[in-house]
N, C-alpha and C positions, 0 to 999 in steps of 0.2 A: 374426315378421318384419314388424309393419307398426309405423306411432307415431299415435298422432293429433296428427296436426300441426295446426300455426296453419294458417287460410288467408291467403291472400295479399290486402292489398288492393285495391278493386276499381281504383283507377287503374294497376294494373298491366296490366289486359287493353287498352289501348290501345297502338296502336304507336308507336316514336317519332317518325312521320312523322306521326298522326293526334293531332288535338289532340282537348283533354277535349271532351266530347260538355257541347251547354249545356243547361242545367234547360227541357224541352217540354213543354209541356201546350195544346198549337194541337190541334184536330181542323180537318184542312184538306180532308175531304169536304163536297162541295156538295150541297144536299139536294137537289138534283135527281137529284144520283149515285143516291141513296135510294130514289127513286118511279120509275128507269129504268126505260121502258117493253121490250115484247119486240121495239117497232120499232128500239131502239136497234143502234149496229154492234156489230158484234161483236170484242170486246178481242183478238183474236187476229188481226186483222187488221193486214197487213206496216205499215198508214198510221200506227200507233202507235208502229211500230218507224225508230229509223234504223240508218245501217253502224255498225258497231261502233267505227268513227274517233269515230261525233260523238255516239254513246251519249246516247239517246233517254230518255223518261222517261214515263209515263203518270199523273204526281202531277197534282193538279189545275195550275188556274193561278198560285194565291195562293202556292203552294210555289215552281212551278217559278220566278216573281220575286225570291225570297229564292236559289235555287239559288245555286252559285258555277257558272263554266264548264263545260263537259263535263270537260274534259283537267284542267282542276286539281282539279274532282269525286272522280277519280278517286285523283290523287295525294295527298289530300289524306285521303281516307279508308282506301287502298289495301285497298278493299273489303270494308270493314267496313261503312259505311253507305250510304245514298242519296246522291244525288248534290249536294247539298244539304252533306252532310259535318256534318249536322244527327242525321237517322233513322238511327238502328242499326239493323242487316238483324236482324232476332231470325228469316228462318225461310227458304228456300229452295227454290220448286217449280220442278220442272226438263220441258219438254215440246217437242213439236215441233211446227212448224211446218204438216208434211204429216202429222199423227193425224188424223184421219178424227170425233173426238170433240168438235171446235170448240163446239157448241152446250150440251154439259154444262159444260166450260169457263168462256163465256160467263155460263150462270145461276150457276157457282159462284161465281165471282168476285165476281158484282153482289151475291151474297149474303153474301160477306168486307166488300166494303164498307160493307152497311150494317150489319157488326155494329161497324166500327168499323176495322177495319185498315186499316191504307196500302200502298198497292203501288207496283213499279214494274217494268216491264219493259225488259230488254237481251238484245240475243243476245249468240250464241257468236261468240269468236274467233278460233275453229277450224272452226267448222262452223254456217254464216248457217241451218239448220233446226233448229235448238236454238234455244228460250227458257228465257232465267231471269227466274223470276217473284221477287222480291224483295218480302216482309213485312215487315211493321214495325207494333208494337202501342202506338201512344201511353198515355197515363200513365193518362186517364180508361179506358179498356180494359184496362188491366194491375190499375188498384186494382177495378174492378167484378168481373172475374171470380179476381181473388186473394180475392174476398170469396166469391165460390160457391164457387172449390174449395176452401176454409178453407186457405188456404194461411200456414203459419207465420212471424212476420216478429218481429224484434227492439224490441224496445220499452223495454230497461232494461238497463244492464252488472250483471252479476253478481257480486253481494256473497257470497265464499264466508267458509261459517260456521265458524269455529275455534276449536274445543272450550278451555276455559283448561284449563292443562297445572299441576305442580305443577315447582315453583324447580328441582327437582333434575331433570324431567326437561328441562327448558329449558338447563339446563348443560351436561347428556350433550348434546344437540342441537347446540349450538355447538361443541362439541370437535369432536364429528364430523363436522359441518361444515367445521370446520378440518383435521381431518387430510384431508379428500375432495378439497380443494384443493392438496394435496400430490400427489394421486393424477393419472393423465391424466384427461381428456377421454375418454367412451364415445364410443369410435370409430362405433360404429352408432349414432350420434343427429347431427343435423344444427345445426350450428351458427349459432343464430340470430342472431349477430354480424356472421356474414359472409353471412348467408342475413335480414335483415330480412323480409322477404316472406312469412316462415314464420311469424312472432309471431300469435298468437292471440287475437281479439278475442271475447271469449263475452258472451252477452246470454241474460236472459228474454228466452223468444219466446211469441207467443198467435196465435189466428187472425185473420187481415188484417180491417179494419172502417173501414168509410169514416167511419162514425158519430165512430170516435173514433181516427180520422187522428194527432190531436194526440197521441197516446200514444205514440205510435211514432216511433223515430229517422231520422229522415228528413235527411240532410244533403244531400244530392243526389237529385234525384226520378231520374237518369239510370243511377242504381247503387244505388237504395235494392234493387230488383229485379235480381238476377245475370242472366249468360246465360243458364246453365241454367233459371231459373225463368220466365224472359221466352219461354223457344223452350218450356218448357213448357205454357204459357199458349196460346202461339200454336198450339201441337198442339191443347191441347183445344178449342178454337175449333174448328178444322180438321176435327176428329169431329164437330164438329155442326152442320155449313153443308150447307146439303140441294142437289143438283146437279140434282136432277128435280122436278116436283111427285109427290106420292106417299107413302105409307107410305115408312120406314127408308129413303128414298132418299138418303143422307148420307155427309159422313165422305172425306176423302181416304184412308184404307185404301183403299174399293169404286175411288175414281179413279185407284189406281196399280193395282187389279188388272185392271182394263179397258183399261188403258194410256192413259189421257187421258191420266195425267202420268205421265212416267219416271221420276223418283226426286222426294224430298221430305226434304230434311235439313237441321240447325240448323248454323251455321258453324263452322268452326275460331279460334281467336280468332287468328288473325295464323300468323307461320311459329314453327317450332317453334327454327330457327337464328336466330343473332345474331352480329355481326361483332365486338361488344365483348361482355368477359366477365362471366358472371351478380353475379361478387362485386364489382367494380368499380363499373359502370353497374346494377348491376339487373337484374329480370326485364322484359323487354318486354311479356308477357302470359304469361294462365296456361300455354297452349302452351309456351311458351319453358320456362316454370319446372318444369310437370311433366317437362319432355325432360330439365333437365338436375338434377336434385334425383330422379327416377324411372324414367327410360326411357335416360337414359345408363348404357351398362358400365359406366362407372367407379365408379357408386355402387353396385354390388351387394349388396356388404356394409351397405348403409344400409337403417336402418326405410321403411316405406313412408309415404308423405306423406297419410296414407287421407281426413283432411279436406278436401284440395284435390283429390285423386280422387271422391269425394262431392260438391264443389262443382261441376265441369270437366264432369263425367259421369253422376252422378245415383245417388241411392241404392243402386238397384237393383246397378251397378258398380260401387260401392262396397264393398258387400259379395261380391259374387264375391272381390276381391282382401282382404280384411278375410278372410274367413275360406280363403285361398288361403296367405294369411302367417302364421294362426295354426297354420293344417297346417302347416307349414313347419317354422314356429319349434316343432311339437308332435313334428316327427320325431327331433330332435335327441337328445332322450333314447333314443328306438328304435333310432338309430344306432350312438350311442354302444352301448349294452347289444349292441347285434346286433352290432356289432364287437367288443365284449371278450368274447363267446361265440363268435367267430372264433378270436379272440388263443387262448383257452386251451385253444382245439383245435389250434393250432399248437402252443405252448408245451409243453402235453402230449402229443405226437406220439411222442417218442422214449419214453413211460413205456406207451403203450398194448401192453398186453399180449395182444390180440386181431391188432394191424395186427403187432406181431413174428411173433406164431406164422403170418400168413398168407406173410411176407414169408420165413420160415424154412421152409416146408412144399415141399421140393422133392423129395419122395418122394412126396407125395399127387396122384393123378394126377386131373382133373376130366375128367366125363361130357362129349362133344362138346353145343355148344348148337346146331346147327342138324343137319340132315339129310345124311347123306354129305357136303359137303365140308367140314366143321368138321372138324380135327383136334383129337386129344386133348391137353388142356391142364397144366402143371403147375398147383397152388395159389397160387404161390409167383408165377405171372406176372400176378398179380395184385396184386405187393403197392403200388405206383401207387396204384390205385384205391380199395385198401383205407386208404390214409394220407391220400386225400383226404375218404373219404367221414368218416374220422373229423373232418375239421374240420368237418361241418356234423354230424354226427352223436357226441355226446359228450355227458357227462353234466349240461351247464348246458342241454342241447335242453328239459326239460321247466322248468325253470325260467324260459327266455327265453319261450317259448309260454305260459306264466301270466302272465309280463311283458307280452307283446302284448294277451291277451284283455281285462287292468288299463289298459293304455295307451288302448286302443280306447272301452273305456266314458268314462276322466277325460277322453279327449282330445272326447266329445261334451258329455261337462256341463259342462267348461269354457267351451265352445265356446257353450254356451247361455248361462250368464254373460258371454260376454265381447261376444256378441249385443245381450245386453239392457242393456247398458252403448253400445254403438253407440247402439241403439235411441235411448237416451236422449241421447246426446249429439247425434244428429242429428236429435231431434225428430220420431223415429218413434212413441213410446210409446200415442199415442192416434190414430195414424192408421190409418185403414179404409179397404179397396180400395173402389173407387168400385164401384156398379152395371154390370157390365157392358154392350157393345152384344152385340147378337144377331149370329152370323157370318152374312155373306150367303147363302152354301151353306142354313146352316138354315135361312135365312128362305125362299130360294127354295124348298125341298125341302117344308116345311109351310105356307105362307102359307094355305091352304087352312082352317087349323083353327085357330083361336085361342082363347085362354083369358085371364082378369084376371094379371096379374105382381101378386100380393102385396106386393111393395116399391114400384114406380112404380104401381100401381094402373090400369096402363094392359093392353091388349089386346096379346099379342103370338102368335106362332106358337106352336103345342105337339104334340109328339109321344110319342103314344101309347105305353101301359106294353110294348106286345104289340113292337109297331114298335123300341122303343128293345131290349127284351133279346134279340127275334131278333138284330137286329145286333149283340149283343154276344158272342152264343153262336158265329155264322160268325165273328168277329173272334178270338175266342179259338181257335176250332177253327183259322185260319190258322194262330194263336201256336204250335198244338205242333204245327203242320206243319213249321213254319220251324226247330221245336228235331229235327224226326226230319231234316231235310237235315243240322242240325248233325252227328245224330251218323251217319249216309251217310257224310259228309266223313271223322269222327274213323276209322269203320269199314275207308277208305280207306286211310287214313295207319297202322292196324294191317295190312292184307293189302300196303302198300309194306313194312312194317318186316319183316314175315314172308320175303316174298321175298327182298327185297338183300340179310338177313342173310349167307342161304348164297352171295348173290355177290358179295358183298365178301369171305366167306371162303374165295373160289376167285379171287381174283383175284391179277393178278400182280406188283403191286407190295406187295412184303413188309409196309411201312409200312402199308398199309389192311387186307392180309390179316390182319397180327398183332394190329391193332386194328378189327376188322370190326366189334363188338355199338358200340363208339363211334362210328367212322365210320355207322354203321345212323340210331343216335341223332340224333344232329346233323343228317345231309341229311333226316333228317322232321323235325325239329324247324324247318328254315328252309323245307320244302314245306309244310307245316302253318303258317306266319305267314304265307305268299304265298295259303294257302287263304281265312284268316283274313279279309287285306286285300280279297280278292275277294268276299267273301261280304260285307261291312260294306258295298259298296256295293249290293250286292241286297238286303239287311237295310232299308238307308234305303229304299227304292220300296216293298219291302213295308209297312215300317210307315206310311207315308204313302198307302196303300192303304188298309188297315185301317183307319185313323184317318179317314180320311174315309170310309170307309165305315159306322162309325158313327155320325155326324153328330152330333159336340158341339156344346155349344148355344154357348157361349161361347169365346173366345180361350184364356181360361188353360183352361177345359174339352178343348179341343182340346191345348195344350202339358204337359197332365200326361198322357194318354193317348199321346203321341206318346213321350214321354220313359220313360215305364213300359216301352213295346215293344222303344224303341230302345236299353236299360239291357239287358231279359231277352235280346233276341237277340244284343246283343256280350257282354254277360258269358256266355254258354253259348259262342258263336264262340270265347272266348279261352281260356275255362278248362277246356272238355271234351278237351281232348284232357291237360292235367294232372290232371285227376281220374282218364283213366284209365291214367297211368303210376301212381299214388300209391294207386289201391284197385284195378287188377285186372291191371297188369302182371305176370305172374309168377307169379299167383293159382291161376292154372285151367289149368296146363298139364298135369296128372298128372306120370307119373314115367318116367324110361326104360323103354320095353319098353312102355310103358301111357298114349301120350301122348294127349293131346286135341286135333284137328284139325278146320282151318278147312276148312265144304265139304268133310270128310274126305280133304284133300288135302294144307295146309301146316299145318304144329308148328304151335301157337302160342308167341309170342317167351318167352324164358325172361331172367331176371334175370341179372347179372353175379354173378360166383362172390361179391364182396363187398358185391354186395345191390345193389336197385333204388333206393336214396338218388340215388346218382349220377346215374339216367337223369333224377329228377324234377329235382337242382337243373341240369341243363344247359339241360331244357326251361324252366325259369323264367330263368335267368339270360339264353339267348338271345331269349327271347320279350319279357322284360322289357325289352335292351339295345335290339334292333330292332324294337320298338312306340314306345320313346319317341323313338329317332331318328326315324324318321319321321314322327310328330304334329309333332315342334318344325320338321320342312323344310315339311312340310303349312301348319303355322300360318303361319312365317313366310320360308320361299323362297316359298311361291307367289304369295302378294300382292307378294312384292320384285319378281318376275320378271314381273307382271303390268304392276305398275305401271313397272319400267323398259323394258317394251316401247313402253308409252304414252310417256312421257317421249322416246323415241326419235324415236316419229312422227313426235311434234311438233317434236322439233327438224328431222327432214330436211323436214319442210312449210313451218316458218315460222321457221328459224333458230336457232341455238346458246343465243342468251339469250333465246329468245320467251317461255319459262314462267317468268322471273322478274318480267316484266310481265305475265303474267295477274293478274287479281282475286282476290279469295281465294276466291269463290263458282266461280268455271273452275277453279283450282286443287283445291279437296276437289271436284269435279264429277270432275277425271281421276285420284281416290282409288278406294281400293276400297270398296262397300259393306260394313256389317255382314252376317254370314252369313244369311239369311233366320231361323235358329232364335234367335237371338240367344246368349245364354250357354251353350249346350247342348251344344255340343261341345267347350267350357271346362273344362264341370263334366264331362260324360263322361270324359272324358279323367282327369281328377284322380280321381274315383269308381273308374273299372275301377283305376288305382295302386293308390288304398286298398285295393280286393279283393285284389291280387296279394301288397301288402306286410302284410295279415294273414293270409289264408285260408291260406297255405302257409307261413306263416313259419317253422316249428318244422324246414322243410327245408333253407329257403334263410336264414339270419338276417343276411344283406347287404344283404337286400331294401330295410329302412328305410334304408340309406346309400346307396344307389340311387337311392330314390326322391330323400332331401335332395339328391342334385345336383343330378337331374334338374330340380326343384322351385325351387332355388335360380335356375338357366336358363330356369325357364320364366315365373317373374314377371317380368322382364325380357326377354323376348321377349311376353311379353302385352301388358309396358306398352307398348316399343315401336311395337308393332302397331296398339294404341288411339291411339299419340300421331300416329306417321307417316303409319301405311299405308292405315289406315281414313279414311273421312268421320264427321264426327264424330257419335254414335248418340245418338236422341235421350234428354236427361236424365229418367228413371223413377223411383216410387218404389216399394221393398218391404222388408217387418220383417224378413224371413228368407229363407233360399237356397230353401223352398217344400218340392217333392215331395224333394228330394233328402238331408234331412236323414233321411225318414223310412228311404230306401235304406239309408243310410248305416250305422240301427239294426240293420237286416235283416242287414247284411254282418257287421256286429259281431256277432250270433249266431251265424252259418251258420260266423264263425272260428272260436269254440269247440269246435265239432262237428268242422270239416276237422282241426283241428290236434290233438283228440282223438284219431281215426282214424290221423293220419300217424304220430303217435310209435306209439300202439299195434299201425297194421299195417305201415305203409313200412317205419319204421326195426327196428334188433334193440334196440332200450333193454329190453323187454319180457323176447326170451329171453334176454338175458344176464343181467336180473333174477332171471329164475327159476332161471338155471343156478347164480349165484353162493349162491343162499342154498336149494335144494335138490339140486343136483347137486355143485357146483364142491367145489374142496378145503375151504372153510369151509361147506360144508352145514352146517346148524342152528347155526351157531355168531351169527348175526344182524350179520353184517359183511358190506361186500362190495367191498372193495378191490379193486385190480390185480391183485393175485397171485391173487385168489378167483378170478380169469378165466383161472386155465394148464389149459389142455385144453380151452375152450369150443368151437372151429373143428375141434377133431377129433369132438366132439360133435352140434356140429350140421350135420356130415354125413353122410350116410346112404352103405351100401355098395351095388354095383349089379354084375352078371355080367355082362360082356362077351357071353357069348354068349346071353342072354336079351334081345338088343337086336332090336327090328322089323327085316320088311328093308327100310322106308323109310329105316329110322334109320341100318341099317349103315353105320358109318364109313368113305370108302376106303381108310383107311391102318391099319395096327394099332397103331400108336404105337410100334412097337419105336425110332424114332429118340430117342425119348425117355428110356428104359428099357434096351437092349441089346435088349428081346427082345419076345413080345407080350406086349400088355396085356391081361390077365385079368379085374381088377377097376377099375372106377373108380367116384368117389365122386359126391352131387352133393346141394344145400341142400335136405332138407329132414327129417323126423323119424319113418323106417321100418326097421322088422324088416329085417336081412340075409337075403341069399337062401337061408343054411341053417337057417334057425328054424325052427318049427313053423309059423307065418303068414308066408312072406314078403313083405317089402314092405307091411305092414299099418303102419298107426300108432302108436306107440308110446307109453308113458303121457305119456311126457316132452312130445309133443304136444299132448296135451288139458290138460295143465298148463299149456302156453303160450299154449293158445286159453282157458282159463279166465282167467288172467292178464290176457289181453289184455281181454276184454269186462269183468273186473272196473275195471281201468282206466280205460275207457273209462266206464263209469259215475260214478265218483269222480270222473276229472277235470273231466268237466261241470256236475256240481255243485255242486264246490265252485268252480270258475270261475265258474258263473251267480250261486250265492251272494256272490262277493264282487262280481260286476259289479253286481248289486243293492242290495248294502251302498251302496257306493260313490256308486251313483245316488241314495240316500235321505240319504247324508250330506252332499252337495252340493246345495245351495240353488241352484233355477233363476237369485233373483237377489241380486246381493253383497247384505250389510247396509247397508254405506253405501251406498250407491245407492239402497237403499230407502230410508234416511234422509234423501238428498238431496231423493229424489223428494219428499216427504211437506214437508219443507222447502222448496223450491222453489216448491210448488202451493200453501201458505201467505202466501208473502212475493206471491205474484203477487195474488194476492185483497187481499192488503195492500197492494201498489203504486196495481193499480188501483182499490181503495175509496180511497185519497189522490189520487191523479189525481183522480178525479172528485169528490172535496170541493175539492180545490185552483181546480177546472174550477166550480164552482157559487161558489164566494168569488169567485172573478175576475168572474163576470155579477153575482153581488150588488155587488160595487166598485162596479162600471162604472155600474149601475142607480141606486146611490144619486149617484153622482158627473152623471150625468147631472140628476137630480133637485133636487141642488143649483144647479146650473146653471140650470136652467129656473126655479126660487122666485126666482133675481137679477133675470131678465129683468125689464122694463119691462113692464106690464099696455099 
């Protein structure tokens, strides 16, 4: 589901009202700015500011002479740049007026200045105690620190290298070129005809160098640096402009967690709407293009545009949806297969020779499942459930469940390959995360004790071996606290399911009475997701408890510990109460006359006469339906309904069209934030999927065409989200989705195991196994067709005496409505001596053949699932061969580029020098 698309070029991120931004390189700070004393005022004083009619500016002087007027400033840039209509805003700090923090402020600021930024301040036009602080990082600022953070820039178009081919296969190639043209247009690819914007411009890139400027394609100094790379730039500055005198006193993180400043964000490029249409006129800017090429409905069925997603938004969000599309695009075949292991449970419905005899059996009378008010049941009123459960339960079950365990492995080495192919294409291949900054928390918590940092060589905080695994031990000991609430909750939702059985099956309307053990199902199945949704909120506080009560040392140290907690506590929240329909429903109940009692008071619940299949796919199918409905209202009604509240205000304040003259910095100001976690409720959210659509699949095999709708809706509510609803986040960079891939491994094991267990103990594949080829009419004959299953269901019930029932158990009714007369004997699932044998009600061999069966299976299937997921990972090359080939070719031609540059660059001064020389020998002495 994604393309690597062209980006679009950069005169596209202008609007049509805003002209090209012209080639700057003025630094218009006065050195006096530089050497500001502590006597100087203070920049947050109202004398800097005017009303927002005549929009004030704090540029020096020699700027604000070049400025154009306030009022056509405006329009002229419609707040994209300074007022000027010169400085592009590359960054956004948003603060008040009445903060109490004036003075850190103050030295922040002076300290922006001299590293080189330009500012300017405006208030709000909604509210005169709001400042926006307006950034802008001239060219000698952009090229100096693109040169420390080795930042990648293009320096040569790429010559790709094309192997010579032999006469015949150059022939085939044209035919089939010819006949391709016969064929339509891939409706899922975008049409760079009508979409110019798309075309893709590739280059060698190397890391930025002033040194050797001249290497590098430089046609506009005002676009050589994109947005994203210019607001990134401008962030990393931002981490390291110091607001106090002091150790680690730095960083607008610490200044937004103190509330100096309210927020701090890089602009949207223009509105995401246009009155003339994209193929016509153009894209207005990237906004506009990713809205209607990505975030508009209409293109759902389109690849994703992942390079201009990468360009717009930054690595890091790039890959979220990169590998959100490859999920995607990877369910497709899961779907498929899970759907025609549907199909041929239907298809084969009327040939099942188990769902006949069940639907036929209306002389076999069943054991009541609950305690006196269950009446005695036929077999036969069963037969519904028993025709359902064969469509998820049939004999392609064990075949799709080795298909899943196979999909689950290619679908991660692909995914690795198809990574490291990003990687490369985005110029991630040799980039390393920077040195972390220390979190404040830590630093406050140890300042006390410092040690040399091995990498910066500098002194910083350190905590002790003793200090750091106490905390780790209380942390951990929270973790299976929070997993014994989980199963409190689950043990709950068993003593509800106990109870209502018997009063739904005393109640009066026939409808629920006749179907009481479903009716039971369902209303726990929807109290148990109401549990779920309650506890995910007390889940987040704990884990953010925990996690700072740890005290990680670092940022990403703190978000892989947060993420670890907050994965274990909703995957046990979600899945514990399916684990325990699928290994202990129905398990541990004993037998009539000999049950096993909760608090030796209520039964425990007992299966449906045609097995617990049914209970598990309901709980999945409803937990699945109403978890994803509500993440997509979560994700995106609630910022809708946020943000049109706001939209509201403002119009009853200051009129109907007041917010389409805002700037575009008031404009994403009344957006919504990114989530404080960033990507993490993204990937949650997709990760618990993955769990549901392998761990139990061999139950529910719908699950993968579930999840593709769901998935299909949700990359299009994502993008939406990032394009509309959000302020725009700042642009990051990362090689891989991080802790989560290794999750990901961990699930794909724990599936082999669950779906081992479900076929062998949920489902009957097992004793019907054993029945057909030791019991059934083909005993030893090594078949085991249809017909080998006549008599299975009268087999695998066991006989039971009415009058050897508890008197908890006594039924109130004798069944004579059933029967004419009372009922004597009734049957019930499972594999014991009759009550006149020598042992009655003992186990029967046929039993321990079933349980030998089962764990023999159970051993087999895991390993020979792990052996081919292993095959499978060792045949799969982490990365393509060409690619490697590229690689290796590319880092070649660039060494040969620039050793020609820099001969070409050493002829041109030898020229010159002798040309000069000759010169000078004419002169006159």
């Amino acid at each position: 589901m994604e393309e690597s698309s062209a980006e679009a070029p950069d005169s596209s991120s202008t609007q049509d009202d805003a002209p090209p931004l012209a080639v700057k390189d003025v630094n218009v700070l006065l050195e006096g700015e530089r050497s500001e004393g502590a006597s100087s005022p203070s920049r947050d004083d109202d004398s800097t500011l005017l009303n927002p009619g005549t929009h004030s500016s704090i540029l020096d002087d020699n700027t604000q002479t070049e400025a154009a007027p306030p009022e056509a400033g405006r329009s002229k840039s419609s707040g994209l740049c300074f007022r000027d209509g010169k400085c592009r805003i590359d960054y956004i700090l948003v603060y008040r007026k009445s903060s109490s923090q004036a003075e850190k402020r103050e030295v922040f600021e002076r300290n922006m200045r001299a590293e080189g930024l330009q500012m300017e301040k405006e208030s709000s036009v909604t509210n005169s105690d709001v400042i926006f602080l307006k950034l802008h990082a001239p060219w000698d600022v952009l090229c100096r620190y693109a040169e420390l953070m080795n930042i990648r820039m293009p320096f040569r178009r790429k010559i790709f290298y094309m192997q010579r081919r032999h006469k015949f296969m150059s022939r085939m190639e044209k035919r089939m070129n010819k006949f391709r043209g016969w064929l339509p247009r891939k409706p899922m690819k975008f049409d760079n005809d009508t979409l110019p914007d798309l075309e893709e411009n590739e280059s060698f890139t190397a890391p930025f160098s002033r040194s050797r400027i001249h290497h590098f394609i430089i046609h506009n100094k005002d676009t050589f640096f994109n947005n994203a790379t210019r607001s990134r730039i401008v962030h990393h500055i931002l981490q390291r402009v110091r607001y106090e005198e002091g150790k680690n006193k730095m960083g607008i993180n610490r200044l937004l967690s103190n509330s100096s400043y309210e927020a701090a964000f890089p602009l949207h490029e223009g509105s995401y709407r246009s009155k003339n249409s994209i193929r016509t006129h153009g894209a207005e800017n990237h906004r506009h293009l990713l809205y209607e090429c990505w975030a508009w409905w209409g293109v759902w069925y389109k690849y994703q545009p992942l390079d201009l997603i990468r360009r717009y938004f930054g690595e890091k969000i790039g890959l979220y949806f990169a590998w959100l599309g490859w999920y995607t695009g990877m369910l497709f075949p899961a779907a498929l297969v899970g759907l025609l292991v549907f199909l041929y449970g239907v298809f084969t419905l009327e040939h099942c020779q188990v769902s006949k005899e069940i639907c036929q059996a209306t002389d076999i009378i069943m054991c009541p499942i609950c305690d006196q008010y269950c009446p005695y049941l036929r077999l036969s009123d069963s037969c519904i459930y028993a025709k359902v459960t064969h469509l998820f339960d049939n004999g392609a079950t064990v075949f799709f469940a080795v298909f899943m365990a196979v999909w689950a492995t290619v679908f991660l080495e692909f995914w690795k390959r198809r990574r490291a192919v990003l990687a490369y294409d985005w110029d991630l291949i040799d980039w390393e995360e920077e040195e972390e900054e220390i979190r404040p928390q830590f630093e406050a918590k140890y300042s006390k004790k410092e040690r040399m940092n091995p990498i910066s060589g500098k002194p910083e905080p350190y905590q002790a071996f003793t200090d750091k695994y106490s905390r780790l031990i209380v942390s951990t000991s929270g973790i299976f606290f929070m997993i014994l609430v989980v199963i409190a909750a689950v043990f709950g939702i068993v003593v509800y399911r106990v109870v209502t059985v018997s009063t739904f099956a005393a109640f009066g309307w026939a409808l629920i009475r006749n179907n009481s053990q479903v009716a039971t199902t369902g209303t726990a199945v929807c109290i148990n997701f109401c549990i779920i949704m309650l506890l995910n909120v007390l889940y987040e506080k704990v884990a953010l408890l925990l996690t700072n009560l740890e005290q990680p040392r670092t940022e990403s140290e703190w978000e892989n510990s947060f993420t670890l907690k907050m994965f274990l506590f909703q995957f046990v929240n979600l899945n514990s109460s399916t684990f325990y329909i699928a290994f202990f429903l129905g398990r541990f109940t004993g037998r009539p006359g000999a049950y096993l009692r909760l608090l030796n008071r209520w039964k425990l619940e007992e299966c449906h006469p045609s097995g617990c299949l049914i209970d598990l796919c309901m709980q999945m199918g409803i937990i699945m339906v109403l978890k994803q409905t509500w993440n997509n209202f979560m994700e995106l009604g609630y910022p809708l309904i946020q943000n049109w509240w706001t939209r509201r205000r403002l119009r009853r304040e200051h009129g109907p069209k007041a917010k389409s003259s805002f700037p575009q910095w008031e404009r994403d100001y009344n957006l919504q934030p990114m989530n404080a976690y960033g990507l993490f409720d993204e990937y949650l959210e997709m990760i618990l999927q993955f769990g549901f659509t392998t761990i139990f699949v061999a139950a529910f095999p719908l699950a993968p065409l579930l999840a593709l709708l769901n998935n299909i809706i949700e990359i299009r509510l994502d993008a939406y989200k990032f394009v509309t609803q959000w302020r725009r986040p700042l642009p990051s960079q990362a090689k891989d989705i991080g802790i989560w891939y290794g999750i990901l491994e961990g699930i794909g094991i724990l599936s082999v195991i669950t779906n081992a267990f479900v076929i062998a103990v949920t489902s009957d594949f097992i004793p019907r196994l054993v029945y057909a080829y030791k019991y059934g009419p083909c005993a030893g004959q090594g078949r085991a067709w249809e017909r080998c299953m006549m008599g299975y269901v009268n087999a695998s019930l066991s006989v039971f005496r009415v009058s050897d029932f508890e008197r908890k158990s006594q039924p109130r009714t004798n069944g004579s409505e059933l029967l004419g007369e009372a009922v004597k004997f009734c049957r019930y699932r499972d594999y014991r001596e009759p009550p006149d044998s020598a042992e009655p009600y003992s186990y029967t061999l046929q039993f321990w053949h079933v349980l030998a069966a089962r764990l023999a299976f159970i051993i087999v299937f895991e390993h020979m699932v792990f052996a081919i997921k292993t095959l499978i990972a060792y045949l799969i090359p982490d990365l393509p061969k060409d690619l490697r080939d590229r690689m290796r070719r590319e880092k070649y031609l660039i060494q040969e580029m620039m050793y020609e540059a820099e001969l070409e660059r050493l002829q041109k001064e030898k020229n010159e020098r002798k040309r000069k020389d000759r010169a000078h020998h004419k002169e006159w002495p």
